[in-house]
C-alpha positions in Angstrom: -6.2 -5.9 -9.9 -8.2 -3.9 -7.3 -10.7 -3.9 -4.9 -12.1 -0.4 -5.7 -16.0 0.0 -5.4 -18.1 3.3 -4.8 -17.7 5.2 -2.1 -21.0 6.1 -1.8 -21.4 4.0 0.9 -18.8 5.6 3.1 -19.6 8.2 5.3 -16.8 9.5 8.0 -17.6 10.6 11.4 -18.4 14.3 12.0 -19.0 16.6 14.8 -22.7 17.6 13.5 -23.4 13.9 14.1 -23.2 14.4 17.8 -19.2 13.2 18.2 -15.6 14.0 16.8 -13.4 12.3 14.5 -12.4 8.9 16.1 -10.1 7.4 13.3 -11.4 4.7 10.9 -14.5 4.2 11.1 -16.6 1.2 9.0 -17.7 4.1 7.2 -14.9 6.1 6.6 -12.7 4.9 3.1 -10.0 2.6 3.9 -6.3 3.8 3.1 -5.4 3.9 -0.6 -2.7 1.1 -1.0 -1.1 1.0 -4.6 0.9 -2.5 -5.5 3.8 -2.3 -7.9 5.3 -6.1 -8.7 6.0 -7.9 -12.0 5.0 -11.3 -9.6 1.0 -11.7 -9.7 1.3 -14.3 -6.5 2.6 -11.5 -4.3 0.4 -9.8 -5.6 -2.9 -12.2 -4.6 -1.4 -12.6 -1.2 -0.7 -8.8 -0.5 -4.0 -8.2 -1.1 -5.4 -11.2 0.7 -3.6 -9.3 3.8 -4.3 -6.1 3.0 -8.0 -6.5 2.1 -10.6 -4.9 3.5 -8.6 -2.5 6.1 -7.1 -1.0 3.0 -8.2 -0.8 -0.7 -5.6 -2.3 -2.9 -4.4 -1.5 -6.3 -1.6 -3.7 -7.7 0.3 -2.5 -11.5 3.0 -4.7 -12.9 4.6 -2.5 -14.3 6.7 0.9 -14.1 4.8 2.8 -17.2 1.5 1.6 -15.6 2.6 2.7 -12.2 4.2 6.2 -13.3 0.6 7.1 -14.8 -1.8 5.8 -12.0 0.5 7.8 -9.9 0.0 11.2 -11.7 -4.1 10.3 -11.6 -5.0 9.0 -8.2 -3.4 9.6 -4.5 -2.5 6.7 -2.2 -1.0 6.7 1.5 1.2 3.7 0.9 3.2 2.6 -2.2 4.8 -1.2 -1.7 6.8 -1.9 -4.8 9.2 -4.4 -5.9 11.9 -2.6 -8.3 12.7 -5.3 -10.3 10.2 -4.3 -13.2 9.9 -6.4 -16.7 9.9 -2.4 -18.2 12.5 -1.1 -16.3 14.3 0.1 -12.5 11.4 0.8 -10.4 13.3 2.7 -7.7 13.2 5.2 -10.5 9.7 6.2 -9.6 10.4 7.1 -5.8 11.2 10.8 -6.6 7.4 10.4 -8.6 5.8 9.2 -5.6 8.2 11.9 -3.2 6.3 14.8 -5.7 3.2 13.5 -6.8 1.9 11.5 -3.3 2.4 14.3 -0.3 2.3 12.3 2.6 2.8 8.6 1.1 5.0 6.2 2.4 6.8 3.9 0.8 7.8 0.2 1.4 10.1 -1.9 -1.0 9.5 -5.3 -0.8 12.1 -7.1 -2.5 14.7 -10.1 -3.0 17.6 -7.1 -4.0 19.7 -6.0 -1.0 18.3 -3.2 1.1 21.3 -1.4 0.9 20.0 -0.1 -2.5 16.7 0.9 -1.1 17.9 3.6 1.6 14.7 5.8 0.1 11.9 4.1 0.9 9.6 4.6 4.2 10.8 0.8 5.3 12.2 -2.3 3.2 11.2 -6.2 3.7 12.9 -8.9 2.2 11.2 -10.9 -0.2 9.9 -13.6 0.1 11.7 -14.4 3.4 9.3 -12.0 5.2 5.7 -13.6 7.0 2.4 -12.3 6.8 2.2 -11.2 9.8 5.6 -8.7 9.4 4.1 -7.5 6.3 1.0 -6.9 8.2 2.7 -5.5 11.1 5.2 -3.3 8.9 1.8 -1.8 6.8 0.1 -1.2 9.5 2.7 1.1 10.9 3.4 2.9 7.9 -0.4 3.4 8.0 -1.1 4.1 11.5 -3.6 1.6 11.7 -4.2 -1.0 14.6 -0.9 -3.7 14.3 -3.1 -6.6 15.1 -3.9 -9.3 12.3 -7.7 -9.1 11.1 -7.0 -12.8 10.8 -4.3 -14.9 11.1 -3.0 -16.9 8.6 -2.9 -20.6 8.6 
């Protein structure tokens, strides 16, 4: 699943159009956000959050993960390890080589003891929307408030 679409339409601000950089703009391309969980509802309702401040891509799976990952550059990586083909924390020293500058989050039902490598962990599914928000947001450095809050 993902929301990708051309980018033609996107155009960020530049100082030959009479200003400087100001941070997003609603031209400038949203943050690249790639989704790794085996468990399609988290999936629907991460991107439901996420979607449009960031542009989501969600894989359920480790192989599919490993190879988007040496293709295409994201600034966030949220994954849930527990993969049907294997340990996903195996693919944080990928995403340490392959993403410069991506953060991670492991949003999980395994003890966060075992996740001492990501950017941040949340526990699944005992986390609300608005702490995932609030938690992507920051690992983002876009604005912490909701674009709408959930009912």
């Amino acid at each position: 699943m993902t929301n990708d679409f051309t980018t033609d339409s996107y155009r960020p601000f530049t100082d030959q159009e009479g200003g400087g950089t100001i941070g997003f703009s609603i031209f400038a391309a949203p943050p690249r956000v790639l989704h790794i969980d085996s468990d399609h509802d988290a999936a629907l309702v991460l991107a439901a959050l996420l979607v449009p401040e960031t542009q989501v891509t969600h894989v359920p799976t480790l192989a599919e993960a490993q190879e988007l990952l040496q293709r295409e550059q994201f600034a966030l990586v949220v994954m849930d390890p527990d993969l049907p083909d294997g340990d996903g924390a195996q693919i944080l020293q990928q995403v340490r080589s392959q993403q410069l500058g991506a953060r991670v989050l492991v949003y999980s039902a395994r003890h966060p003891d075992q996740h001492n490598a990501g950017s941040a962990f949340l526990p699944k599914p005992w986390t609300s929307p608005r702490q995932l928000w609030r938690t992507v947001s920051d690992l983002l450095g876009i604005g912490s408030t909701m674009p709408v809050e959930p009912q």
